[in-house]
C-alpha positions as CSV (number, residue, x, y, z in Angstrom):
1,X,-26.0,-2.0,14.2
2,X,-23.0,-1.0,16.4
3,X,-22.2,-4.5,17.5
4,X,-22.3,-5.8,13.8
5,X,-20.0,-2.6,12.5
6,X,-17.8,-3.8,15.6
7,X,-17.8,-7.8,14.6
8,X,-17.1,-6.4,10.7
9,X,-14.1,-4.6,12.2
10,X,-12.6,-7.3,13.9
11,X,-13.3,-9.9,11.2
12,X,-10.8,-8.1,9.2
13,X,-8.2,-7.5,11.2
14,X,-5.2,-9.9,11.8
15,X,-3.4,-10.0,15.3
16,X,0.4,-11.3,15.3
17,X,1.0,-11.5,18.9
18,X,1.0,-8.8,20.9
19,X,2.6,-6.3,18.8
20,X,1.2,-6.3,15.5
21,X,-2.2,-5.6,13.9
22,X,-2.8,-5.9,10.1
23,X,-6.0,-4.1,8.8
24,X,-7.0,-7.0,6.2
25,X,-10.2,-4.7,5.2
26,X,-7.8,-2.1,3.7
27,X,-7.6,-3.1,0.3
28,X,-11.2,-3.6,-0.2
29,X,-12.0,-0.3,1.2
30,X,-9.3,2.1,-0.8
31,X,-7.7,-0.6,-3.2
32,X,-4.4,-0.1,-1.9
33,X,-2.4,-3.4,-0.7
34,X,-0.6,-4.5,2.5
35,X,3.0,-2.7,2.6
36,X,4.8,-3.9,5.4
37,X,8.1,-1.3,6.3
38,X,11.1,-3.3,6.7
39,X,13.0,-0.4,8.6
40,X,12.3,-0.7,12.2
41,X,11.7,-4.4,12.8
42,X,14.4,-7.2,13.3
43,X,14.4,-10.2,10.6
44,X,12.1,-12.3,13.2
45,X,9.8,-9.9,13.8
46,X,9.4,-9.5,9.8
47,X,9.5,-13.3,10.1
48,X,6.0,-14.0,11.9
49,X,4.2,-11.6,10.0
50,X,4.9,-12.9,6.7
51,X,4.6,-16.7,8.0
52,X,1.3,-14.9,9.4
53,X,-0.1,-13.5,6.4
54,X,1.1,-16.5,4.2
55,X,-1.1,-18.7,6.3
56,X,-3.7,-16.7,5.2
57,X,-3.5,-16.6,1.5
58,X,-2.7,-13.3,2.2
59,X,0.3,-11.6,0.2
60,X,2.3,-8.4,1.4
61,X,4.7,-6.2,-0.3
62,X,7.8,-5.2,1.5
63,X,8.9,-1.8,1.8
64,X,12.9,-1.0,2.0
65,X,13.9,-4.1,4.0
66,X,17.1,-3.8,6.0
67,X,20.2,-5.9,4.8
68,X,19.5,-8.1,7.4
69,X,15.9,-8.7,6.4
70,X,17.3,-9.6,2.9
71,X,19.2,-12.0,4.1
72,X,16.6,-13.3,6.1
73,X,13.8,-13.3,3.0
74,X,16.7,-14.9,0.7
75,X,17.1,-18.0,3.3
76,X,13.0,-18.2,3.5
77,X,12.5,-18.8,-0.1
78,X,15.1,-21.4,-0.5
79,X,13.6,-23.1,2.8
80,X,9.6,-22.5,0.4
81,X,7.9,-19.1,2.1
82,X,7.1,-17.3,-1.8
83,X,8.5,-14.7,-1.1
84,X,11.1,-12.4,-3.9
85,X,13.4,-9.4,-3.7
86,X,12.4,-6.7,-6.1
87,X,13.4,-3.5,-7.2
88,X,17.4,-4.2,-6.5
89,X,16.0,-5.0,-2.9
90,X,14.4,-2.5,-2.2
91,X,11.5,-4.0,-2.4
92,X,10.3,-7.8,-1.7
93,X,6.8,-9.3,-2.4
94,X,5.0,-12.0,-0.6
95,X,2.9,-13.8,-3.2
96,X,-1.0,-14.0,-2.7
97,X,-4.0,-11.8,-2.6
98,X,-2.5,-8.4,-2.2
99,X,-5.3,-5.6,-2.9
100,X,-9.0,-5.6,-4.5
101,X,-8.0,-2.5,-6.7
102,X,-9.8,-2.6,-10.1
103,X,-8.6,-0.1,-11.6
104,X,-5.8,-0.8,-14.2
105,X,-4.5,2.1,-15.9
106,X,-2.2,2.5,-17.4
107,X,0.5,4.7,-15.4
108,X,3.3,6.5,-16.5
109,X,6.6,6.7,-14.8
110,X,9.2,9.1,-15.5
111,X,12.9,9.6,-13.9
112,X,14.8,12.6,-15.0
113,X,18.3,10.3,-14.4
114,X,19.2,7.1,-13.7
115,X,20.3,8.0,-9.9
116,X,16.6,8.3,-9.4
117,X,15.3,5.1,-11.3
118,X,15.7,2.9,-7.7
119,X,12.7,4.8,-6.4
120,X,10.8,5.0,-9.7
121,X,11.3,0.6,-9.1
122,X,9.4,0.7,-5.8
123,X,6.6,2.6,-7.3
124,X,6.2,0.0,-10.6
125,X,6.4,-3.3,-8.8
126,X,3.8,-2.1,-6.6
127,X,1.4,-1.6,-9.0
128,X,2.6,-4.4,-10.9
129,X,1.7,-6.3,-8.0
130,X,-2.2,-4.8,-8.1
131,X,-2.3,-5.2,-12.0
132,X,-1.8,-1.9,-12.9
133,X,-0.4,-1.1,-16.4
134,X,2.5,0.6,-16.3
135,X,4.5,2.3,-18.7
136,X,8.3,4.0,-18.1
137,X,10.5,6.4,-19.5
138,X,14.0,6.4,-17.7
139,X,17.0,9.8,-18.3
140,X,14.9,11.9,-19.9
141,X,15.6,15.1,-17.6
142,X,16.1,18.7,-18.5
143,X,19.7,18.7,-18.7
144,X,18.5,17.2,-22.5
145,X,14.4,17.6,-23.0
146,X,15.1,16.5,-27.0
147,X,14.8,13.1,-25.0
148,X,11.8,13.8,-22.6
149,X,9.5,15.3,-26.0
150,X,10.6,11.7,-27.7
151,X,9.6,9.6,-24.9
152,X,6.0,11.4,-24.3
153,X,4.9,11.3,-28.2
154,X,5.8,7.5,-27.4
155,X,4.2,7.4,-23.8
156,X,0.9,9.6,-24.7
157,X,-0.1,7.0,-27.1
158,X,-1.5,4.7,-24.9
159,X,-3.2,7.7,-22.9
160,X,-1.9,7.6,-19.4
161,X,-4.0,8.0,-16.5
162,X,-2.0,9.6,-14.2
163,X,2.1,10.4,-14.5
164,X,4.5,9.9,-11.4
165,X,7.4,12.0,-11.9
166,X,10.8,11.5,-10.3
167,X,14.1,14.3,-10.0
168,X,16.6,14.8,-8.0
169,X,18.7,17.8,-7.5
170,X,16.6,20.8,-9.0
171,X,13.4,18.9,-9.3
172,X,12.4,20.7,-12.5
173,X,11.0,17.4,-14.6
174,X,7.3,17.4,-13.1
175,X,6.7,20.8,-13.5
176,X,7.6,20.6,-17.0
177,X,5.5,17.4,-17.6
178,X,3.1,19.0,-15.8
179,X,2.7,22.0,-18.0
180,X,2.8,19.3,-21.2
181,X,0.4,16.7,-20.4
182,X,-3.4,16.5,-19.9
183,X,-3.0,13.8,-16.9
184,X,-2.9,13.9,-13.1
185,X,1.2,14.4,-12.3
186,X,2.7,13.0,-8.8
187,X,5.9,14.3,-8.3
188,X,8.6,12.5,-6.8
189,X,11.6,14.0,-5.1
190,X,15.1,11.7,-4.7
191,X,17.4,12.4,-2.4
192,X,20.0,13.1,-5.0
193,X,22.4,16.4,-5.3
194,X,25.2,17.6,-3.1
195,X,25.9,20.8,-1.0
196,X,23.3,23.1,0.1
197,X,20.0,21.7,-0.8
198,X,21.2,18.3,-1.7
199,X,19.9,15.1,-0.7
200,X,16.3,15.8,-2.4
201,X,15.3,19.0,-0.4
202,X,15.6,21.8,-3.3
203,X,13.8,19.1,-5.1
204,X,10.8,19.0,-3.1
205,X,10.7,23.1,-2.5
206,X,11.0,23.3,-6.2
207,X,8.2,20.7,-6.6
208,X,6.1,22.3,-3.9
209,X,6.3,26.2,-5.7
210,X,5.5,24.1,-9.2
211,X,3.5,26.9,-11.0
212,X,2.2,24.0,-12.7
213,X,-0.8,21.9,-10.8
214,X,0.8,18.6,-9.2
215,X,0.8,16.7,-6.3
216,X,4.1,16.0,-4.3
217,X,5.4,13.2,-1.9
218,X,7.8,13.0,0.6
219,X,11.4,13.0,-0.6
220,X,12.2,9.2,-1.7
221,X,8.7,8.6,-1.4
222,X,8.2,5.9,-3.9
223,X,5.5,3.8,-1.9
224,X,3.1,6.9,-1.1
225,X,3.5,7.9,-4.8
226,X,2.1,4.1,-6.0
227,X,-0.6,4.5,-3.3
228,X,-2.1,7.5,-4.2
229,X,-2.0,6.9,-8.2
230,X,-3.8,3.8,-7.0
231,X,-6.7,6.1,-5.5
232,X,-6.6,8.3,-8.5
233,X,-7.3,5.4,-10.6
234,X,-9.8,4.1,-8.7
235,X,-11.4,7.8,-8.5
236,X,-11.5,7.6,-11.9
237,X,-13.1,4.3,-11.9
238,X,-15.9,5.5,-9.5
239,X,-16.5,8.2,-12.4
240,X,-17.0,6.1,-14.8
241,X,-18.8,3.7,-13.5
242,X,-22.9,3.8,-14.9
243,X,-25.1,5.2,-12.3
């Protein structure tokens, strides 16, 4: 039994070189798909595992790739690699298989302003990418909540499964949403505001003392916040399911 777990182990997993190691049994086991971080790696190194992966029939989402790694994926697809810039670039997807998720929502994303809509982008072309439905509601902050009231009688319509919430500066918008809707809310501090708690840290403190139930990501943490609606969804799923 030990040498079978071990050869299951190994089947799924994808050496590139030395160096790298991709878990290929991740998205069957948690639904969640293969995000490769741009920061940290040069354009080659980003290079072989994409070439790697695409010889697989394997696709990969790419996580805040560096300018030079745009540059790079630009050149790529003109030279045939399948690969597109999302998201204003923040994001880039290699096409193919990218997760076994089932679950398909919908999801609800909502950004208090438009500084913090970048991030909210990450999080919808990553479950675009898994077939999640998604659903958005840009500027609709407290600074006016005539606009946030419109956009949920629209939103709550189609029933939402889970909400992921983004703000900046104060961070009040998922506590608010929170305290309004009957869904799971993932709240999403951006690194927006200036002076002393700026660049999304009163967001997150605010977010973190919520008096209303949510769960909170890093600052800028549009990737982690796709991932774990993903496993909410697929909680959900597992609820549902007969037997």
């Amino acid at each position: 039994m030990t040498r079978r777990k071990s050869a299951d182990r190994s089947s799924t997993e994808l050496r590139v070189g030395a160096d790298f190691r991709f878990d290929l049994g991740r998205s069957r086991r948690i639904g969640a798909p293969e995000v490769v971080l741009g920061e940290g790696k040069s354009p080659a190194q980003l290079g072989r595992l994409l070439r790697a992966l695409h010889a697989r029939g394997r696709g990969a989402l790419v996580s805040r790739p560096t300018p030079a790694q745009r540059k790079w994926l630009a050149g790529a697809a003109r030279q045939g690699l399948p690969v597109t810039l999302l998201a204003g670039g923040r994001v880039a997807r290699l096409k193919g298989e990218v997760s076994a998720a089932r679950a398909s929502g919908p999801v609800a994303l909502l950004a208090a302003g438009t500084s913090d809509v970048p991030i909210a982008e990450e999080t919808r072309h990553i479950l675009e990418a898994v077939g999640v439905r998604v659903l958005t509601a840009y500027d609709v902050g407290v600074a006016g909540l005539h606009r946030l009231f419109r956009a949920l009688r629209r939103i709550e319509r189609r029933r939402p499964l889970v909400y992921v919430v983004y703000a900046g500066r104060e961070g009040a918008l998922p506590t608010v949403v929170a305290g309004l809707v009957p869904a799971p809310v993932v709240g999403v501090p951006v690194s927006t505001g200036y002076g002393r708690g700026g660049r999304g840290e009163a967001a997150l403190l605010a977010m973190l003392q919520s008096c209303a139930p949510i769960a909170v990501v890093n600052i800028d943490g549009g990737v982690p916040a796709a991932l774990f609606a993903l496993q909410l969804l697929e909680a959900g799923r597992r609820a549902r399911a007969p037997g």
